[in-house]
Each structure stands twice: as C-alpha cells, then as structure tokens.
BATOR-634934 format. One record per atom (N, C-alpha, C, CB): residue in one letter; x, y, z. Coordinates in pm, whole numbers, plus 50000, padded with zeros to 5 digits. Glycine has a CB too. Layout:
N
AXYZ/...
END
This chain:
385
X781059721555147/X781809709255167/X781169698055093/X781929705855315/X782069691955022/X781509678654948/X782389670954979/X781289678054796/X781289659755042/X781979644855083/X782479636054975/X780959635655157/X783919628354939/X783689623054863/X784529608854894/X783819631054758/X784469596754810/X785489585954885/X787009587354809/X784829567754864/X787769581954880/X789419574354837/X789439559554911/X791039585254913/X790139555854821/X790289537854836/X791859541854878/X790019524554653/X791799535255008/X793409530255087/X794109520054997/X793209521355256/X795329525354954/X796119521654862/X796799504354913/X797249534854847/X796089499554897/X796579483254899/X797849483654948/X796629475154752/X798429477555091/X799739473955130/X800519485055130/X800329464255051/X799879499555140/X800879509155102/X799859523755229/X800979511854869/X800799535455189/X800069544055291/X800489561655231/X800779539455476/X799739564055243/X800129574955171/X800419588055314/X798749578455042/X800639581755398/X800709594055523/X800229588955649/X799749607855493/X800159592255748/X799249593555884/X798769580255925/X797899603055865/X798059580156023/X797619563656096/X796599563355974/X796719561956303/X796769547855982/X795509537055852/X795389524755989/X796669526555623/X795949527756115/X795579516756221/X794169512256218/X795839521756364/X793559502056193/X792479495956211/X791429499856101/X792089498256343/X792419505055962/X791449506655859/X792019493655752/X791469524155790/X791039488355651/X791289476555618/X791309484955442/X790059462755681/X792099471755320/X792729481155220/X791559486555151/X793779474355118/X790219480055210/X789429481555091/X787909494555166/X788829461355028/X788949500455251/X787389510055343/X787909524955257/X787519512555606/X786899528255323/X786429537755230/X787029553755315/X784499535455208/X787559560455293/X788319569055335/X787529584355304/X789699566255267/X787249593155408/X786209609955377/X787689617055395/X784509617055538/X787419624755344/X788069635355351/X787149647455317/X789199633855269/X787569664855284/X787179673355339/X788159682555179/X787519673855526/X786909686355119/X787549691454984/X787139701654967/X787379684954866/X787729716254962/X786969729254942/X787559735254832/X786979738855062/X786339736254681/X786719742854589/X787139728654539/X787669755454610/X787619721154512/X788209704654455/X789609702754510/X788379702954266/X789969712254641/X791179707254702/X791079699254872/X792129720954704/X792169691554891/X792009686854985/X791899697855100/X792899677954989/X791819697255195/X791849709655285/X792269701855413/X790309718955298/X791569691155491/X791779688955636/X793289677655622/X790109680855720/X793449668455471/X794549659355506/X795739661855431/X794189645755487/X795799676355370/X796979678055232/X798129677455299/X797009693155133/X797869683255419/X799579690055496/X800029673755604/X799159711355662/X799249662055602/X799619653955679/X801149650155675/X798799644455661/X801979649655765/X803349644055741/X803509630955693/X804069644355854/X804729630355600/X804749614455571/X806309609855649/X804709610555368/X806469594055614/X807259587555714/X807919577355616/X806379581055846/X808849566355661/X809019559355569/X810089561855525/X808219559355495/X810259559555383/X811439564155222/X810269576655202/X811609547655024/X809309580355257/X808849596655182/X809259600755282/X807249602655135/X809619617355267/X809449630455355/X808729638855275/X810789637955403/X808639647955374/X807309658155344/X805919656955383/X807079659155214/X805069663755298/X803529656955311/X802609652955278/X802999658855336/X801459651655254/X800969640455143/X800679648055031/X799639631255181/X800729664955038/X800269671854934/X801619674354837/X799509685054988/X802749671254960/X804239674254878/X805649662354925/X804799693154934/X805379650754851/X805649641454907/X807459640954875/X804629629954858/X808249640354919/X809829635554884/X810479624254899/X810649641654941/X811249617354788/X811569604454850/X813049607854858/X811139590054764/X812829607055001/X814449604455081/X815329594855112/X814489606955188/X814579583755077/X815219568755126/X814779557354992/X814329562655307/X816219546654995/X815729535454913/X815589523454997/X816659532454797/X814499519355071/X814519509755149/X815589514155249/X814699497255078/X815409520555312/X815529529555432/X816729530355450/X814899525955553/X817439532855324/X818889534855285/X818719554755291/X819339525455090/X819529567255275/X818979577355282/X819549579555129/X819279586555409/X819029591855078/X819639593854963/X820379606254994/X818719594354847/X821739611554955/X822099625054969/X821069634254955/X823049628454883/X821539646355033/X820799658355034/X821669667655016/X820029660855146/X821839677154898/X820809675354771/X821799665654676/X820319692554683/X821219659054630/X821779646954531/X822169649954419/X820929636954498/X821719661054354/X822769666654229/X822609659454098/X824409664554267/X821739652354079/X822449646053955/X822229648453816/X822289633753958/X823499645253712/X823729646153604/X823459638453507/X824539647853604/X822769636553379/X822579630653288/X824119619853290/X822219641153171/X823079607753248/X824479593953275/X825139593253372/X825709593453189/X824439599453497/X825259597653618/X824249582953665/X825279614053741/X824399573153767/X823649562553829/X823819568453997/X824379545453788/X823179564854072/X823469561154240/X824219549454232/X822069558054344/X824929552454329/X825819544954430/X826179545054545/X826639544354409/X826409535454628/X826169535954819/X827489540154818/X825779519354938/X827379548954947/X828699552054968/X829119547355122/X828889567754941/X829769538455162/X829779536155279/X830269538855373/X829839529955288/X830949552955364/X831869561255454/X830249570855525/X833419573155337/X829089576155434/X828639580355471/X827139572355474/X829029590355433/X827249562355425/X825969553755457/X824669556655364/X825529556555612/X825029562555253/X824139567355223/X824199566655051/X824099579455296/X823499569254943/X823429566154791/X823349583454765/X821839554354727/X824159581154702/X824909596954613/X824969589854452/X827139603054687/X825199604354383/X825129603554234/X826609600054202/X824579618054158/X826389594154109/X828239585154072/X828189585253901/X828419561254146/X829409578953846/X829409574153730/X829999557353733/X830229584453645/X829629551453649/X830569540253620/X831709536853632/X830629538353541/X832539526853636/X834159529353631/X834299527153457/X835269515553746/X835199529053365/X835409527153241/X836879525353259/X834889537853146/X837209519453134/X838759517453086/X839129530953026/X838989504652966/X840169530853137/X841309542053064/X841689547652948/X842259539453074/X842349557252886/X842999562352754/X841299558452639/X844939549852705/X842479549152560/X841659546652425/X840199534652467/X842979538152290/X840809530552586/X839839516752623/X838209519852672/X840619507952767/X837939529652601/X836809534452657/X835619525752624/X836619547952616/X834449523952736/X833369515252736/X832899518252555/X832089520052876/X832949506652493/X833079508152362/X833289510552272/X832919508652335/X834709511052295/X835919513852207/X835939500552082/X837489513852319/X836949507252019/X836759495151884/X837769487151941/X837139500051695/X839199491352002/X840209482851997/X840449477452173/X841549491251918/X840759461952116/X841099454352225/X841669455252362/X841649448752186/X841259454152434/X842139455252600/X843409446052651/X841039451152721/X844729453452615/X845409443252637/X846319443652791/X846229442252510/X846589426852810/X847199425052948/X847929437552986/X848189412752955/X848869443352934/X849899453553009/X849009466352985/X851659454752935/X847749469652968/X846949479552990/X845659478753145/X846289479952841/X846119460953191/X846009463953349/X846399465953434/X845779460453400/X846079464453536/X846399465653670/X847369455553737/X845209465453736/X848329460453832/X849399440853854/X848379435353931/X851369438953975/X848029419353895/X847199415453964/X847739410154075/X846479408453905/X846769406854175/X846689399654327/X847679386554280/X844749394054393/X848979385554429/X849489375254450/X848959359354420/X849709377654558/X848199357754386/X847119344154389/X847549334754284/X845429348054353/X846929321854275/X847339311054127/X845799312354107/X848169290554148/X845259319254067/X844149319754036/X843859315853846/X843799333954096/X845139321653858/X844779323053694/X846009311653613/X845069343553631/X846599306453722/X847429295253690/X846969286353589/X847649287953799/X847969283053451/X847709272153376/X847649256553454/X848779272853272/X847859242453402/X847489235453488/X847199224253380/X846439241253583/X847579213553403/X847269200553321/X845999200553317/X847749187053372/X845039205953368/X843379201653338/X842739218753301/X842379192453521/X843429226653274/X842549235253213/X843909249353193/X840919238353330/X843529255853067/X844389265153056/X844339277153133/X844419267852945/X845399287653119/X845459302253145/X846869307053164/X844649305953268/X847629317553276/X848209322053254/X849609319253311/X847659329853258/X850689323853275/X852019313553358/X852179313653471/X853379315553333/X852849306353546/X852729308453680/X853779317953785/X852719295553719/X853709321053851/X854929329853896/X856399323653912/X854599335454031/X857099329653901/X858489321253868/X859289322454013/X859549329153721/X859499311154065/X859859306754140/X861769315054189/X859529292354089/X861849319154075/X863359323754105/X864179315954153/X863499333254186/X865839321154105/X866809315654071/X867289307253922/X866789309654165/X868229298453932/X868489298153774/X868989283153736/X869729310053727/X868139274153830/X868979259853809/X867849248353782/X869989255253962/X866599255853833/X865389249653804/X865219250353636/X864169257353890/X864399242353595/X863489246053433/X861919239253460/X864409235653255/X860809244753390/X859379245353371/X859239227653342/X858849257453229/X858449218653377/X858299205653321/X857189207453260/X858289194253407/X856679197453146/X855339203953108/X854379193253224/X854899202152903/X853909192253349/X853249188853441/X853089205453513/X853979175953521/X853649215153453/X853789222953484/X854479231553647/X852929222853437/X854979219253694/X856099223953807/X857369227153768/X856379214153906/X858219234653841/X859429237553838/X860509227253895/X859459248953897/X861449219053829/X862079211153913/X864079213953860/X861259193453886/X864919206953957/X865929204753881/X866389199853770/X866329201753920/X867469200553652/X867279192853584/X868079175553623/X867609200653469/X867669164553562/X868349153953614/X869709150253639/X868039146853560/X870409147153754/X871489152053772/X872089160953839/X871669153753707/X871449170453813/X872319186153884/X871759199353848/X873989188353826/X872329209953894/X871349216953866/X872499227853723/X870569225054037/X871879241253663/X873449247953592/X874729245153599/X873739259053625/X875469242053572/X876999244653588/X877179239353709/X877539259653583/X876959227953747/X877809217153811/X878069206453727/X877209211653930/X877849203653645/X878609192453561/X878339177553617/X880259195253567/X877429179853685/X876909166253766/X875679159453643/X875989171653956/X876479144253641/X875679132653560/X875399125653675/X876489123153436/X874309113553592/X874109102853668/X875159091453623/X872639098753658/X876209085253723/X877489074953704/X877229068453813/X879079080353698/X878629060353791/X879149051153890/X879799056153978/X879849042253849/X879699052354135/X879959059754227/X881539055154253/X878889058354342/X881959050054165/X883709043654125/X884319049054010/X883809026854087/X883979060753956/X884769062253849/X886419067353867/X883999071453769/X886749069753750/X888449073353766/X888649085853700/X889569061953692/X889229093553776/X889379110953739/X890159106253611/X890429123953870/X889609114153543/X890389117453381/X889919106953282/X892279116153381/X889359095253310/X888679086253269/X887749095953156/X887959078153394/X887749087252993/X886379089552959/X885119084252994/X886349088452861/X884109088952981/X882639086653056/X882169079552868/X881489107253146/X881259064752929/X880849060252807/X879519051552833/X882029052352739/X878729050152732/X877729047852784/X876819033852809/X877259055352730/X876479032052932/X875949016652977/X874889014052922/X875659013753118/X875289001752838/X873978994252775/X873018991852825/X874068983952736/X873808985452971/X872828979053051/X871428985053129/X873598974353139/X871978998653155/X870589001653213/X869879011353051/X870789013553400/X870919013352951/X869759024952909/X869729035652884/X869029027452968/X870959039253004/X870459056553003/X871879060753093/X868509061653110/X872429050353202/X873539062053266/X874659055953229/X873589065353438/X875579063853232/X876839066953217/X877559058453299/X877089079953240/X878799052953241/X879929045153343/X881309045153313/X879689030753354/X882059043253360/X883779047353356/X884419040153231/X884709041153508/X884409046753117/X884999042852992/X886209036253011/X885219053752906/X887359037453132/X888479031553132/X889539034253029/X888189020053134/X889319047853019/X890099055152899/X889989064852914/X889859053952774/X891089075052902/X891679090652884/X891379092752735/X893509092852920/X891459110052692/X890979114352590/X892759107452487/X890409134052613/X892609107452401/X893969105052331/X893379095352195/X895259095952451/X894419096652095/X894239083751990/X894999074851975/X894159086151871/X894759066051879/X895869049951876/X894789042651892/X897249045552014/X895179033651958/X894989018551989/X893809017252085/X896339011752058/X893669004552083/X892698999852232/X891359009352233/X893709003452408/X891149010852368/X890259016452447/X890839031652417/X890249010352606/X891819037152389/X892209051352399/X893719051752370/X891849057552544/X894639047952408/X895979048252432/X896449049352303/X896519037152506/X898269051952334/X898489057752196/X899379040552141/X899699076852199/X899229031352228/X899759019452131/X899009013552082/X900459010252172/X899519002151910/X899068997751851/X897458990951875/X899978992751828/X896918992351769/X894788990051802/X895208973651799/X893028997051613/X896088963351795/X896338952351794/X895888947251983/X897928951551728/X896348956752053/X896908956452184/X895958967352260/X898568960152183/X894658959452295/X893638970852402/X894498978752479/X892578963052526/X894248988952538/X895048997552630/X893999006552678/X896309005452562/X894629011052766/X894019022252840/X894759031452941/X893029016852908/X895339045552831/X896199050152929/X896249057653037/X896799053752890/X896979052253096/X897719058253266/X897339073353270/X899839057353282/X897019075253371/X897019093653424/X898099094653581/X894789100253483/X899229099353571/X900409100653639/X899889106153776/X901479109853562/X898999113353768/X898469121553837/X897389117053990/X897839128353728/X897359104753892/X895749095854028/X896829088554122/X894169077353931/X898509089854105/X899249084054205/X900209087754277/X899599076354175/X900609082354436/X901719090254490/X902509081454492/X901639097054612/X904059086254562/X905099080954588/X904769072954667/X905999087554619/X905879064154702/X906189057254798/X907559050554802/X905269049354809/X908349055354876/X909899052554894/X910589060954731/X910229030854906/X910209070654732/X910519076154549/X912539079654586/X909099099654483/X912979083654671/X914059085254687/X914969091354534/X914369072454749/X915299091654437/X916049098254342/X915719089454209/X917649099154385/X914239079854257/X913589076254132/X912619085654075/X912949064054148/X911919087453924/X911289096853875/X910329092153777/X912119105753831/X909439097453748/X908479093353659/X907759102653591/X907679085953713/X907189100353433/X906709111953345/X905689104853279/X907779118853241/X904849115453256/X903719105853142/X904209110053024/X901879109153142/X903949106652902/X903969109252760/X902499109452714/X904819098552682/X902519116452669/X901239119452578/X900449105652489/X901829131052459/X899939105452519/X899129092152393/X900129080052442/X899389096152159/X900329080252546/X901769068052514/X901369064652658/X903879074252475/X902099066352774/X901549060352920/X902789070553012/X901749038052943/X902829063253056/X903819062953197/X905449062053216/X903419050753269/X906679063853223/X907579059053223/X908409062053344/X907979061153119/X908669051453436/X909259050653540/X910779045253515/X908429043153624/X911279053453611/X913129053953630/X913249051153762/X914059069653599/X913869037753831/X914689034553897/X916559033653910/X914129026453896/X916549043353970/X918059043153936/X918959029854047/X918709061953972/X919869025154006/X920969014554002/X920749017854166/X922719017153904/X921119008254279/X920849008654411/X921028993554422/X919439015454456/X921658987154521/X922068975754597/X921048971654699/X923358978354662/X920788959654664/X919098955554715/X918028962354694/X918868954754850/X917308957254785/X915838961054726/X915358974954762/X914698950954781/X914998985554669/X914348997954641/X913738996554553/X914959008054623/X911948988054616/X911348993454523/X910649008054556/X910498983754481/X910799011254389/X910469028754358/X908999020154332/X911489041254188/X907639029854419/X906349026854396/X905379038654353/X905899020754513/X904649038854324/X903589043954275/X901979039554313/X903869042354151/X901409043654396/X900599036254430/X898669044454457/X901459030254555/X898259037154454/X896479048054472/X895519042054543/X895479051254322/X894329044254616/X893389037554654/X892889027354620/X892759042154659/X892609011654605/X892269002354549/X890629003454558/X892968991054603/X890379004054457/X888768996354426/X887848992354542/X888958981654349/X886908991854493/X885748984154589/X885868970454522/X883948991054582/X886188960454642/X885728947354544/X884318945454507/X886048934054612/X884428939854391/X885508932454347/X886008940254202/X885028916354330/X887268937954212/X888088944854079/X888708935853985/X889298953954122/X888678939953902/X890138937953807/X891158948553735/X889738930553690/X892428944653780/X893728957653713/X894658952553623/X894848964553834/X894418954253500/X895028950353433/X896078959453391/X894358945753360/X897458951053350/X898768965653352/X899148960153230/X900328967653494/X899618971453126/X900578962453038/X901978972253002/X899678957052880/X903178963953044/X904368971653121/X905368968152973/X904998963053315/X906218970652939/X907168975252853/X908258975652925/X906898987052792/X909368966152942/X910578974453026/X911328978652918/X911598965553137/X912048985352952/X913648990052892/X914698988752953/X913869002852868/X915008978452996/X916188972653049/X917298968352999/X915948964853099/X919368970153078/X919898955453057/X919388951553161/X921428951953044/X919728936253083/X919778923053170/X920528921153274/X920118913153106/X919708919153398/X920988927853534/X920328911553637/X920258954253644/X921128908653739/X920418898453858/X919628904153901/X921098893453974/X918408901353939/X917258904953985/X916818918654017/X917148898654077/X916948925253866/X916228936553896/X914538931853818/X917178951553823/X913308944053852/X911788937653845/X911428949353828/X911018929053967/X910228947253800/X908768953753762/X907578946353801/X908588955453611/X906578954353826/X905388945753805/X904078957753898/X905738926153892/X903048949253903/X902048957854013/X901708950754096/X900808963853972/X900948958054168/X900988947254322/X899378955754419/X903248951154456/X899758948354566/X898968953154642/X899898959654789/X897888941554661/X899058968154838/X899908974054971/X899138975955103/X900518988854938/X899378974955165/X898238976455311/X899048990655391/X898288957555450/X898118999055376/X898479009555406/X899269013055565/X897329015655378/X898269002955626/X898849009355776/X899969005655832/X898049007155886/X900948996455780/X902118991355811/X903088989455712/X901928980855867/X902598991055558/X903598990655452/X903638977755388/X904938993955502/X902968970855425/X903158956355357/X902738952955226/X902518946755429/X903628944155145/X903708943354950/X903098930854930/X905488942554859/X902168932754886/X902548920354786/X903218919354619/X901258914054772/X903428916954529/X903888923454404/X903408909754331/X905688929154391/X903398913454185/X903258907554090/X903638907854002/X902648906854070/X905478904654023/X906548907153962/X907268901953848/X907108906854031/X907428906253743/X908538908353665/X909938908853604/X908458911653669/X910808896453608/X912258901253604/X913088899253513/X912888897553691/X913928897753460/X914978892053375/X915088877753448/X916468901453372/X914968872653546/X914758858653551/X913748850453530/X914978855653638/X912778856353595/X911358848153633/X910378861753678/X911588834553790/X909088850353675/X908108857953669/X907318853253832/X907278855253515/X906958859553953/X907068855754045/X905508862954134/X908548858754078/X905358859654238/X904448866954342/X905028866954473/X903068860654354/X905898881054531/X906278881054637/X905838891454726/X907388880154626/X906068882454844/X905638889554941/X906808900655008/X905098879155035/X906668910055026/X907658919855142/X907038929255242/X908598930255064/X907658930655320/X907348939855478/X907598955755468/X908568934355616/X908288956655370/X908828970555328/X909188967355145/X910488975255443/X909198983255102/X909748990454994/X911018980954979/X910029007155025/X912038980755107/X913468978055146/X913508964555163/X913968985255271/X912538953255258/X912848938955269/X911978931355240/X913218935055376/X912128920155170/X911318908955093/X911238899955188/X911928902554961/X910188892755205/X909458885655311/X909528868055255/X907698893055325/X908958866555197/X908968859055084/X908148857054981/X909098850355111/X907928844754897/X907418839954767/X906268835254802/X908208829954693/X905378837254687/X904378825454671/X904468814954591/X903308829254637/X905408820254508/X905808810054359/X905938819754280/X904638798254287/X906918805554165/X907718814654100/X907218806153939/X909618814954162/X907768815553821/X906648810253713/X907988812653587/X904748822653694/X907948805953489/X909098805553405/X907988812653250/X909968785653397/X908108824653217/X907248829653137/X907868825752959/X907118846353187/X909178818752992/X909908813052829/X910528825552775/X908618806752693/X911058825552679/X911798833452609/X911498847252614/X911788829452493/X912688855052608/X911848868152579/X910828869352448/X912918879552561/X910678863252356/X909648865752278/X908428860952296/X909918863152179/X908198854752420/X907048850452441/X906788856952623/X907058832552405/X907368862852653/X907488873052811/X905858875852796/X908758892252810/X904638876152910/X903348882952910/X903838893052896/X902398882453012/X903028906752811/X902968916752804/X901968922252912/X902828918752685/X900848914052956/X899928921053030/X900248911153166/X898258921752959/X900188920953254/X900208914953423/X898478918253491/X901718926753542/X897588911053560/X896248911053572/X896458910553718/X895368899753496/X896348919753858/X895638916853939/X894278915953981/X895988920353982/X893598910854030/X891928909454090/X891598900554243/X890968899753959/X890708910354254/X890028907554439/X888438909554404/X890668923454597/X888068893554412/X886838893154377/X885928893854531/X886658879654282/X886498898254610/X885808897354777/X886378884454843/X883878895754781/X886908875454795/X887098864254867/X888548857954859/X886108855054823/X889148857954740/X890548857754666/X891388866854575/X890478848854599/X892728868354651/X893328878454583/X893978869354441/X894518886654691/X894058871354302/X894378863154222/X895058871054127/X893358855654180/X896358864054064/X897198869453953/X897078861853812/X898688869053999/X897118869453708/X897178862453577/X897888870253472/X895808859353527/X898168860053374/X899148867353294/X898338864053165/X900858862153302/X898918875853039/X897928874552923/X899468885252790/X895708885952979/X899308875552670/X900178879452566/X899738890652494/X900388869352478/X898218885852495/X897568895852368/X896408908752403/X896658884752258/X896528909052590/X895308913052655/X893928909652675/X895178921052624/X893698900052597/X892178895452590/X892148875352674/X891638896352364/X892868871152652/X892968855852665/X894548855952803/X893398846752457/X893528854152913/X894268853453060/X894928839853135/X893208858153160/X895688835953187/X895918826553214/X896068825653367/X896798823453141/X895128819553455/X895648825953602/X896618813953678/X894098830153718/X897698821753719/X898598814653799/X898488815253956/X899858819253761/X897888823054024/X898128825354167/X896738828854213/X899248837254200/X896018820654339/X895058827054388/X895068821854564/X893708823554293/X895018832854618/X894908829854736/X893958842354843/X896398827354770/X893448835954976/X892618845655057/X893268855855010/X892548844855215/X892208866955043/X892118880855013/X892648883855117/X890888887554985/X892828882955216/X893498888555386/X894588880155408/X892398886255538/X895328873555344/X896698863455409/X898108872155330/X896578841355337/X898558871555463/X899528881555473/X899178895155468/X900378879855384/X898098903155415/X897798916855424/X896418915655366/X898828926955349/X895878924455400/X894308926855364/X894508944455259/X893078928655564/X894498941755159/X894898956555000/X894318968155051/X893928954554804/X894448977955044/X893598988455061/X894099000554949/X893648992855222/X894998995154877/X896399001054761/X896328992854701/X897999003354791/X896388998854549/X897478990854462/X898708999054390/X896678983654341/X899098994254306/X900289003754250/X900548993754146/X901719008054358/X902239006254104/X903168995754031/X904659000154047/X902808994553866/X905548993954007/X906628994954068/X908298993153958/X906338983554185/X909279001554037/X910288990253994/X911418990754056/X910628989953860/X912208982354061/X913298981254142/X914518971354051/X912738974454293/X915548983454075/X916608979353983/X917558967954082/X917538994353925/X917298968554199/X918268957954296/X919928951154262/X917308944354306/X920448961254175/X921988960054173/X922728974854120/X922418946754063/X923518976854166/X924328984054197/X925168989654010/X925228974654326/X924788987953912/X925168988953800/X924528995453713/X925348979853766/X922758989253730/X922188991853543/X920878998553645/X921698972053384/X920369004053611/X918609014453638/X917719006153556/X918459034653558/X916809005253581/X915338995253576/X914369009853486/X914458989153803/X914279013453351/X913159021553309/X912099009153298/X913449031053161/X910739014653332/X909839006653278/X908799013253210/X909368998753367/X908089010753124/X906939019753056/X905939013453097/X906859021552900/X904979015953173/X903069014753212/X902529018353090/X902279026853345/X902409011653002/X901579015052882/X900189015552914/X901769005452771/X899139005452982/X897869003952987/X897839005353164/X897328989252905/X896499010153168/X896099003153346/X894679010053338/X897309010453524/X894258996053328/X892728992853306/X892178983553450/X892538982553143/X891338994653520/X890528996253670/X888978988353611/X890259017953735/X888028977253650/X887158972153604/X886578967953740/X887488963053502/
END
C-alpha cells in the first residue's frame, strides 16, 4: 500500500461525503498496483450517475437527459416538455428549395398565414405590411391609412354634398361660394336660351318639369310639356270661374318664383293666367293674375269663387304686356313683381305673409271664365331661388 495525496476539486465533488473537508485538504486514499482500490466504486449523485471510477452524466442542471439519447452527427438537444427531459433533435429549416443556406430568397407566400394581429401593420410613423381589409365595398384606404366612406355616400348611391332644397330634374351647378358643394342650377338638361330652356338666349329661362306638379280642380283641362320648350296648359271654355291649377310644395322661405307665361289666346271678358299661392288645408288662392284686361292680385276661397282684389294694374299695350310674373315670401311679406326682359323687376304688391292665407303651395294656372274661347297658356320659364 502506498499512501498518496488528491486535492478536493474546488466547489465541486467528485462522489461521496466532502462534509467538513475544506477545498484545499488533503485527501488518502488506498492504491494497489497504481489503482484506486477502497474509493473507485463510490456512487456519484448530482448531473453524474455511476461511480467515481465510471462516472455518467445524466442531467443538465438537474434537467435529465434521455436514456439512451441516440445521437446523430448535426443533431443538437432539445427539452422536451411532454416528458421533461432533453432528447436529441434537429433544427427547424425552411422547406423545399429554402433550405438553411440556400442561394434564393424566402418569399411571403412561401409562409405560414400569419396570427390575426396588426403587428405588422403599415402606419403614418413607420412602414410594413397592409392591413386587413375591413370588408365590404363602399369604404376606400385614406392615406392616414384608415378605411372610411367616400365623401358623400358610399358606391352607387349617387349621394353629393347639396342643398337640402333642391328641385328634382334640376341641373346641379356649382357654388362659388363655399368652394366645393353643389347647388340647384335652376335648370333641366336641354339647349337654347337662358339658364337651359329652349327659348331665345335674349330671355333667361328655366324650363318647367310637368312632373314636380299636381292637379287641382283639372276637370277636362290638360297639360303637356314640350321638349326644350316648357309647359302648355289648356283650359277649356266654361262660364265663371274654373281655375284649371297646377300646383307643388312651396319653398322654405324665403323664395323667389319667377314664371314667364306666353298665352295663346282670343281676346275673351275675363279670361287669365298667372301663378299664385294656395293654403292647402282649406283651398284658399291667392293669384297673380293675367288677363286680356288687366293685370291684377286676387284673392279667392276656391278654384270656383273669387273673394276679392288687392289691386288692379294697367300693364299698357299688348306690346309692352310683362312677359315675366315674380312671386316672393321673404319670411315676413308676400310680394308680386312684374319684369319685360327677366332681369329688371318692378314690384307692385306687398303685403303680410299670413293675411288672408298663410302659402304652403304655389302653382300656376288658367281660367278661361266664358263660355266661348279656351285659355292655352305656355309656362315657358319657372325659376325656384
């Protein structure tokens, strides 16, 4: 037997109790022939198994390692957490051609669909990828990068930004004033003259749509539009008063309606034309009439009976007759005026907006009131402002 020393491995143990030995004592052991003999077979503990003469490491930080672990050139460990334990694995790599160092590029539709998330969302403060599309088909992309309607409306509603007064069939034209929206041109599609209409460009116009009006007392009178041209109303021959009306929702005040009427008449006792106002819930007229005599503002209770006058107006020769008749309700006064050339008005009549009837209608009219000749009249213009 030869005694010889071992130095206790600093912070470490190679087997068996080291209780109350310090790193730097001096350790006998028992060597026969130059082998250990009394401490080879000691058990070890720890990440080793076995014994100190045949040591195994079973554990990585007291993780276990499979038994038997198997492994293959370019294989690594990896934990497996079904069994708690580090087994032999490989890497994950890209698929097909995409192999861990491949020459050619990895492209998007060679991944995986990614996670629901905006993770990868573009974004006014930093780029990347589009965002998920919101679905449906009326929205469009802003570059703030939200989805919104477009202004107005959304596909195929035909919705602008206007005036919450416009007139069906009206062309749409565009307001200086703000810039940018749209407001009631006061004109149908057609050529000629004026604003739209099909008479002379001497004579503004703006023609009639037959269509924005109903009867009222129509009895075996009739009316047609003409193309590019206006309106033409037929009162047939009748003993007293039938006026044949035509009439539509009046305006928000405050308005102006300007008419410019054409008769085709003979010269008969008091047959008329003109436009007017109506109060719906009881029938009541006012008119702003027209005749082979005089030029007048009367009042009536019906289609059938005349109430009376406000006054009566001598318009001179037929070559000097107004061509244009002007009602307006500025919120406070209902007022009539007459004009030769459409532009330069002359007002004859103004009185409260509520005496004798409060408008909620206007129209236009005619009434042949004798028993002989029919009253045609032509509505060339009717311009809503």
């Amino acid at each position: 037997r030869t005694a010889i020393a071992m130095r206790k491995i600093a912070n470490g143990s190679l087997g068996g109790s080291t209780s109350g030995v310090s790193p730097d004592a001096a350790m006998a052991i028992d060597v026969h022939d130059g082998e250990p003999t009394a401490h080879v077979n000691r058990p070890l503990s720890g990440d080793l198994s076995g014994t100190l003469g045949a040591p195994v490491v079973a554990k990585l930080r007291g993780v276990a390692l499979k038994n038997p672990l198997n492994v293959s050139d370019g294989q690594v460990l990896k934990y497996n957490g079904t069994t708690s334990e580090f087994e032999a694995g490989t890497l994950p790599v890209h698929a097909g051609s995409h192999q861990s160092g491949g020459g050619d590029a990895v492209k998007l539709d060679d991944l995986a669909a990614p996670d629901d998330n905006t993770n990868l969302d573009a974004s006014t403060s930093k780029h990347g990828l589009m965002k998920k599309f919101p679905g449906g088909t009326t929205n469009f992309l802003r570059e703030d990068g939200t989805f919104a309607a477009p202004p107005g409306g959304g596909a195929g509603s035909g919705d602008v930004v206007g005036p919450a007064s416009a007139v069906d069939g009206h062309l749409a034209v565009f307001d200086g004033t703000t810039g940018k929206l749209i407001k009631d041109g006061g004109a149908v599609p057609g050529g000629g003259g004026g604003a739209g209409g099909g008479w002379p460009a001497v004579y503004p116009c703006v023609t009639p749509v037959l269509s924005q009006f109903a009867w009222v007392n129509q009895g075996s009178a009739s009316a047609d539009e003409v193309s590019n041209w206006g309106i033409h109303l037929y009162a047939p021959a009748a003993s007293g008063d039938q006026c044949r009306i035509l009439k539509k929702a009046a305006p928000a005040t405050p308005y102006k309606i300007t008419a410019l009427i054409i008769p085709n008449t003979i010269s008969a006792d008091y047959c008329q034309w003109g436009i007017g106002w109506r109060q719906a819930s009881d029938g009541k007229l006012i008119f702003f009439q027209w005749g082979t005599n005089s030029l007048n503002v009367n009042k009536l209770t019906s289609p059938t009976s005349y109430n009376s006058s406000y006054g009566t107006f001598n318009p001179g020769s037929t070559l000097h007759v107004p061509r244009y008749l002007r009602i307006e309700d500025d919120g406070t006064n209902r007022k009539c005026s007459i004009s030769s050339d459409g532009v330069n008005f002359i007002l004859l009549h103004s009185v409260g907006r509520t005496d004798f009837l409060t408008a909620d209608e206007v129209g236009f009219y005619a009434d042949s009131n004798n028993a002989t000749w029919p009253v045609h009249m032509n509505l060339i213009s009717w311009k809503q402002e």
